[in-house]
C-alpha positions in Angstrom: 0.0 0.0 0.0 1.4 3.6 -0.9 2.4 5.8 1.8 0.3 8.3 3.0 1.3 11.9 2.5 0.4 14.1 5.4 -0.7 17.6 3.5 -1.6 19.1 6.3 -0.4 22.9 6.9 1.2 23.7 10.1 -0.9 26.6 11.8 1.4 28.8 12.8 1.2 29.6 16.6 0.3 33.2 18.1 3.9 34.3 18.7 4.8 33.1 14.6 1.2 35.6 13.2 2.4 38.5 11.8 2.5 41.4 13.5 3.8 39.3 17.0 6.9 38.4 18.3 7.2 37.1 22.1 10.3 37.5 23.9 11.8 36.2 27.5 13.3 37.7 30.2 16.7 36.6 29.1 16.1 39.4 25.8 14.6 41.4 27.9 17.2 42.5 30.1 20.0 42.0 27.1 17.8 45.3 25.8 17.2 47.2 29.2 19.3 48.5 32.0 16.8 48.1 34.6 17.4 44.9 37.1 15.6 43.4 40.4 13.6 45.3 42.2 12.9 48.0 39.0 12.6 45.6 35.7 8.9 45.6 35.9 8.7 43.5 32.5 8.3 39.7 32.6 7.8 39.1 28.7 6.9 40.3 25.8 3.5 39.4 24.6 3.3 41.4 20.5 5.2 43.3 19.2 4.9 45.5 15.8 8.2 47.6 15.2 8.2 51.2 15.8 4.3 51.0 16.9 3.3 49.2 19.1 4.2 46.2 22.1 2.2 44.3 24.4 4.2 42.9 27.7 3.0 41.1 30.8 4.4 41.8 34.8 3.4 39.4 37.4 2.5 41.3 40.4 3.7 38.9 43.6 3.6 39.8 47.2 7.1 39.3 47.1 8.0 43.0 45.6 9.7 45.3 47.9 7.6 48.1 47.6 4.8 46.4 49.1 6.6 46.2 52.6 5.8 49.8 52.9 3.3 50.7 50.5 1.1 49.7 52.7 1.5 47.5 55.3 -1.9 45.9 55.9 -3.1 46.8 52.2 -0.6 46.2 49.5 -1.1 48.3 46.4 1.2 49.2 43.3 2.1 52.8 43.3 0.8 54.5 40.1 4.4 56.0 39.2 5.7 52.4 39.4 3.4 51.8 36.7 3.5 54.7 34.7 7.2 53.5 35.1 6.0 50.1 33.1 4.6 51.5 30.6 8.2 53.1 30.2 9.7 50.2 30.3 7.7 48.4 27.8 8.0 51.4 25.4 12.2 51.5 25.8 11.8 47.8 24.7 10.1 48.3 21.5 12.3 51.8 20.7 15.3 49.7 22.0 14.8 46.1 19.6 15.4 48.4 16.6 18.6 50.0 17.7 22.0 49.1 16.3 24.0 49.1 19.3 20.8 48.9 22.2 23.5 48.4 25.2 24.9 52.0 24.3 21.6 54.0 24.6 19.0 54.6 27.8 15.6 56.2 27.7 15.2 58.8 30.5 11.7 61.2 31.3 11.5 63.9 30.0 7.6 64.3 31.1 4.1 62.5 32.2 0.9 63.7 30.5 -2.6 62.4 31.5 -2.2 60.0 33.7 -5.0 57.9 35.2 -5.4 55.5 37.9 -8.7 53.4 37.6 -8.7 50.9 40.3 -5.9 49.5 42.8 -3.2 46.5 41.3 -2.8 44.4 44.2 -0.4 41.1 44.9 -1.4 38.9 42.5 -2.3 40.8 39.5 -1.3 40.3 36.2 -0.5 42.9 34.3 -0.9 44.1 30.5 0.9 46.6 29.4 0.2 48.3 25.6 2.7 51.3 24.8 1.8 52.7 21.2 4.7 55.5 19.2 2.6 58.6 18.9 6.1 60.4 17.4 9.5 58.9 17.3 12.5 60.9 16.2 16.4 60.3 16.2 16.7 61.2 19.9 13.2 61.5 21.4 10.0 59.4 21.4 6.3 60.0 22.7 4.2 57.1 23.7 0.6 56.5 24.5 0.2 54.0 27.2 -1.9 52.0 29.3 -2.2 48.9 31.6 -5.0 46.5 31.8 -5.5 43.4 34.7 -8.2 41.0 33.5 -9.6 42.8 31.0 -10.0 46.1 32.8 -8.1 49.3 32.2 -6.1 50.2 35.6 -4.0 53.2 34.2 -3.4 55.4 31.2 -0.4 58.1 30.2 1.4 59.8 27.6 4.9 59.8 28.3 7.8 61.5 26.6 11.7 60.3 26.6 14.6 61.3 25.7 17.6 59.1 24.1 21.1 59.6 25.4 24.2 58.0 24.9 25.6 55.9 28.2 29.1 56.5 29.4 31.4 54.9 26.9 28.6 54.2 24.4 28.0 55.7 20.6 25.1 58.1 20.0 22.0 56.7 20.0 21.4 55.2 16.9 18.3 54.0 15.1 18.0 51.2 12.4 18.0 53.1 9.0 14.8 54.0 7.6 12.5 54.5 10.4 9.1 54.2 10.3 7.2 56.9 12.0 4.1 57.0 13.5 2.5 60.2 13.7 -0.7 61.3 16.2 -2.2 63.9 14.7 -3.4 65.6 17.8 0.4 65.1 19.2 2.7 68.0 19.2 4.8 68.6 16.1 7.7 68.9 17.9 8.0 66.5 21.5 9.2 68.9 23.7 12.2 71.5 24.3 14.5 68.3 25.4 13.2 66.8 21.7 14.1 70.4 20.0 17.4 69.8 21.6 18.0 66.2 20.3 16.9 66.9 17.0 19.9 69.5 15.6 22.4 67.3 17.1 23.2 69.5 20.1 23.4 68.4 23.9 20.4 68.1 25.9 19.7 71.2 28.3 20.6 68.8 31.6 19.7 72.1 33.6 16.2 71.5 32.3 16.2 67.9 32.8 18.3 66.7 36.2 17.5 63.0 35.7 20.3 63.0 32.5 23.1 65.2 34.1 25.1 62.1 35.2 24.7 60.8 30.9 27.1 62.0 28.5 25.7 63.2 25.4 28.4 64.8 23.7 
């Protein structure tokens, strides 16, 4: 009797669809600085270049800032999630950089934040950061943070990209693609005005990048 040919098509899995890509912890801290207690990314869930990623955090009892915030009643501070969504959106600017180790996203502001409801011990946590602008040395992204279904908090943050000690300018793949929000400002902010012509950041305007190099 002939052999049987199987002819059936392999469906590829979510993380194969287009427009997805999962990733581990191992890749994500190969692309961020941040390390135990402040990585506050456990994997990547989607990811579309220079738009959009979707990442998950496990909430356990076990993170510090539980031991005081507040003993009795555990919640997540909101700036520790804002901070997430930050975190998320450095790993999707950061996957399409040449040289990702030399670079680090810092704030440059916080717009429209929202807190909808407490994330407690035991929450798991969604977290969607969309590009509303991107340029060379400055990005804007819309984000939010949803546990079950339900939407927890919302910002717009901005960030700028500087060079670490010892590191090359920051350094996009060519080409980029950008992704413009029409109600978004033109221009990100000052620190983006500063990026853009090549100059050094005003670090009097922004403390948080006075101890980065930029020159």
């Amino acid at each position: 009797m002939d052999d049987q040919v199987d002819t059936h098509e392999d469906t590829p899995t979510p993380a194969e669809a287009p427009g997805t890509a999962a990733a581990g912890i191992d890749k994500i801290m190969a692309l961020l600085p941040h390390r135990y207690p402040f990585l506050f990314i456990d994997r990547v869930l989607e990811v579309e270049p220079r738009q959009r990623i979707v990442a998950r955090k496990c909430v356990s009892i076990n993170e510090g800032f539980f031991q005081g915030h507040f003993p009795g009643y555990p919640i997540m501070p909101g700036v520790l999630q804002v901070e997430a969504i930050a975190q998320a959106g450095g790993l999707l600017i950061l996957m399409d950089f040449e040289r990702p180790g030399d670079t680090l996203m810092l704030f440059t502001g916080v717009e429209r934040a929202k807190f909808r409801r407490p994330v407690v011990p035991g929450d798991v946590l969604e977290i969607e950061a969309k590009v509303l602008n991107l340029r060379s040395r400055a990005v804007r992204l819309e984000g939010s943070i949803r546990v079950d279904g339900h939407l927890v908090c919302e910002a717009t943050v901005t960030c700028q990209l500087v060079k670490r000690e010892g590191g090359g300018a920051p350094a996009l793949s060519p080409k980029p693609t950008l992704v413009a929000d029409p109600a978004a400002p033109d221009l990100l902010s000052a620190a983006t005005q500063n990026g853009q012509d090549g100059s050094a950041p005003d670090t009097a305007a922004q403390p948080e990048s006075q101890a980065v190099t930029t020159e």
